[in-house]
N, C-alpha and C positions, 0 to 999 in steps of 0.2 A: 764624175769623181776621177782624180788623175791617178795612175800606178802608184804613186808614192803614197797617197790618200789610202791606196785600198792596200797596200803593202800596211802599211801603220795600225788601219783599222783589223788586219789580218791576228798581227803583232798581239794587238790589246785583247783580243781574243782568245790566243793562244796561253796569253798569261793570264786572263779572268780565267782560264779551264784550269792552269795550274793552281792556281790559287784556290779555287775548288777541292781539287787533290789533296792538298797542305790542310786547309780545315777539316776536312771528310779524315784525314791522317790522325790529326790532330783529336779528331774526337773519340776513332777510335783508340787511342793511346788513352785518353780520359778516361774510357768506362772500362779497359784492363785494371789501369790503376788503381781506377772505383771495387774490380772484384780482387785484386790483391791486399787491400786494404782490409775486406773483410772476412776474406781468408784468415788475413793475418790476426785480426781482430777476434777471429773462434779460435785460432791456435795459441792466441795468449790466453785466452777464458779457460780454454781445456788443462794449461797447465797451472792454472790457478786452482781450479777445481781437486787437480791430482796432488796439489801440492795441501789443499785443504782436507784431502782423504788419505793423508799419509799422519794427521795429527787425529781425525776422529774418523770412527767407524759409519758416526750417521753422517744422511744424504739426505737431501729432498730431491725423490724421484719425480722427474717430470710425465705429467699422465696427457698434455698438449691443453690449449686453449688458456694457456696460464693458471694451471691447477697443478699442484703437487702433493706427493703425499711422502711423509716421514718414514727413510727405511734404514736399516743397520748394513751394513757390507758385512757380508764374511770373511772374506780376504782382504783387505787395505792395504799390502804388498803387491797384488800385480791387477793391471786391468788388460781388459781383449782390446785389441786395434784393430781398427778396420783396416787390412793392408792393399787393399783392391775388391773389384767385382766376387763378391760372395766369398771373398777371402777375411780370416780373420787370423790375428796371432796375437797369445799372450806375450806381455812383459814384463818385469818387473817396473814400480811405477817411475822410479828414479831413471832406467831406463826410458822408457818414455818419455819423462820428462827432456834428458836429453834429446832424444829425436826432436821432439816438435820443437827444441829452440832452433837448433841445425835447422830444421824446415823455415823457420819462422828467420833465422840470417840469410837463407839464399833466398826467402821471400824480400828479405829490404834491398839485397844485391838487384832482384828482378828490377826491384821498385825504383832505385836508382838509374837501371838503364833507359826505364820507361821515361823519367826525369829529364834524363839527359836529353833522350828522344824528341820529350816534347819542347823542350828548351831549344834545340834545333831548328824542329820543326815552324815556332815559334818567329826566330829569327828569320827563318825563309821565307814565311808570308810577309813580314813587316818588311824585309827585304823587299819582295814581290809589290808591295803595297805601295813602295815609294815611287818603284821603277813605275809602276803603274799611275799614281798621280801623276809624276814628271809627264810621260806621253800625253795624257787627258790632257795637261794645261797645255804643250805643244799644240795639239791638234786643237784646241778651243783657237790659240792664238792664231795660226793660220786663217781658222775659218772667218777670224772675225779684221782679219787686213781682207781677207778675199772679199769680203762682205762689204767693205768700207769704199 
């Protein structure tokens, strides 16, 4: 194999690992998106829920395994939030509601960059991708005048 053979095959090498990189990037940018999605997807539930205990007092309380049972609120103005590790604070719920859309726009802001990111990323493999045929069909060429 001449220097220039094993320079080349060095090359496609170097960019089969990037290319690696780019996908392995690329997927984890995938499953953020996958759990921002349904973050976001329980922070619109929850304001719908608040929004429907702001009109009636009853609830179906969930008891898990998909079983509920019928309960009244006593208060239908404020609920407790979880505001961190064994942290809790009341609010009022209009309050509330507020927050979680706030949370729920810098979730789509996240969700955009993520977007962008993989849109990027995206471009760089397919980039990668071409540079990479291009040398493959180079080095096929060579081999097969040397062969001739």
């Amino acid at each position: 194999m001449k220097n220039e053979e094993i320079i080349k095959s060095e090359e496609v090498q170097r960019q089969l690992y990037r290319l690696e990189v780019y996908k392995q990037q690329l997927n984890r940018l995938q499953e953020e998106l996958g759990r921002i999605e349904l973050l976001k997807l329980e922070i619109l539930k929850s304001i719908a829920s608040m929004e429907g205990l702001k009109q009636s007092k009853e609830v179906l309380l969930p008891l898990g395994g998909g079983t509920f049972a019928k309960a009244v609120v006593e208060d239908n103005d404020k609920v407790i939030i979880n505001a961190g590790v064994d942290i809790f604070v009341e609010k009022s719920v209009d309050d509330a509601i507020k927050d979680f859309k706030e949370t729920c726009e810098e979730l789509e802001k996240a969700e955009n960059k993520i977007k962008e990111q993989m849109a990027k990323t995206l471009a760089a493999i397919q980039q990668l991708q071409k540079e990479l045929e291009s040398k493959i069909s180079v080095v096929e060429k060579e081999q097969a005048s040397e062969s001739s």
